[in-house]
C-alpha positions, 0 to 999 in steps of 0.5 A, a space after each residue: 480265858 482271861 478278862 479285862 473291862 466293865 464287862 466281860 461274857 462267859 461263853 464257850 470258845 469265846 476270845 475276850 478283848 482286852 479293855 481297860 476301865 476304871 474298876 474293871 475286874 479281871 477273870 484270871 481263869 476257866 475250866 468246864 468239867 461235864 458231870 452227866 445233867 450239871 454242868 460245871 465252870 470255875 472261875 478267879 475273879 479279882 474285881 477292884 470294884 463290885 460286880 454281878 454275873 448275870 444272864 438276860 434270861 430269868 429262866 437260865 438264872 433260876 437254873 444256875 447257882 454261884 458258890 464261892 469255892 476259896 479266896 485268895 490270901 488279900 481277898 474277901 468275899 462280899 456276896 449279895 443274896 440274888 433272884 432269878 428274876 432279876 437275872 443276877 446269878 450272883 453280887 459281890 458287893 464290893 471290891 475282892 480285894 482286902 490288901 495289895 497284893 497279885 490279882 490270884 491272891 485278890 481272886 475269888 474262886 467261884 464254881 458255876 454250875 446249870 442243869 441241863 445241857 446248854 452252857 448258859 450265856 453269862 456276863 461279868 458286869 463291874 458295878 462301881 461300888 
């Protein structure tokens, strides 16, 4: 799956349109690993701006949980603490990138996992910051 735009949904056998916008991100990849009662999904994120993956469902938030598994090589990670109430899952602060370079060495590699068996509903949303 890739991504391009001020917003992108994170949803099983969804096709994402490709739109072009000032500080949009690109989602360079996808995977979904099923492991008994949690769920898993790995995401790139190259962003030239802020953004937040969230969902409009505060109970979802609480359910699932953001870890940043690497950073490519011109990346940085600027991650904001969030809470379920606001439906943020997590905030990157600012841009992912440090220095020029490809969009995979600008990426975050973040792992997204849920309890339960409903893949939830997610947005990429650019925040402009």
């Amino acid at each position: 799956m890739m991504g391009e735009g001020p917003e992108v949904s994170v949803r099983e056998g969804e096709t994402v349109a490709m739109r072009s916008f000032a500080g949009s991100g690109v989602l360079v990849s996808s995977t979904t690993e099923r492991a008994s009662q949690q769920q898993r999904m790995r995401l790139n994120i190259a962003s030239n701006s802020g953004f937040t993956i969230e969902t409009d469902n505060p109970d979802v938030a609480a359910h699932t949980f953001v870890r940043v598994v690497s950073r490519g090589l011109n990346a940085q990670n600027a991650a904001h603490d969030t809470s379920p109430a606001s439906g943020f899952v997590f905030q990157q602060i600012q841009r992912t990138a440090v220095r020029p370079g490809t969009p995979l060495s600008q990426a975050l590699e973040l792992e997204i996992t849920w309890t339960g068996s409903v893949r939830p509903a997610l947005k990429i949303r650019a925040t402009g910051s």
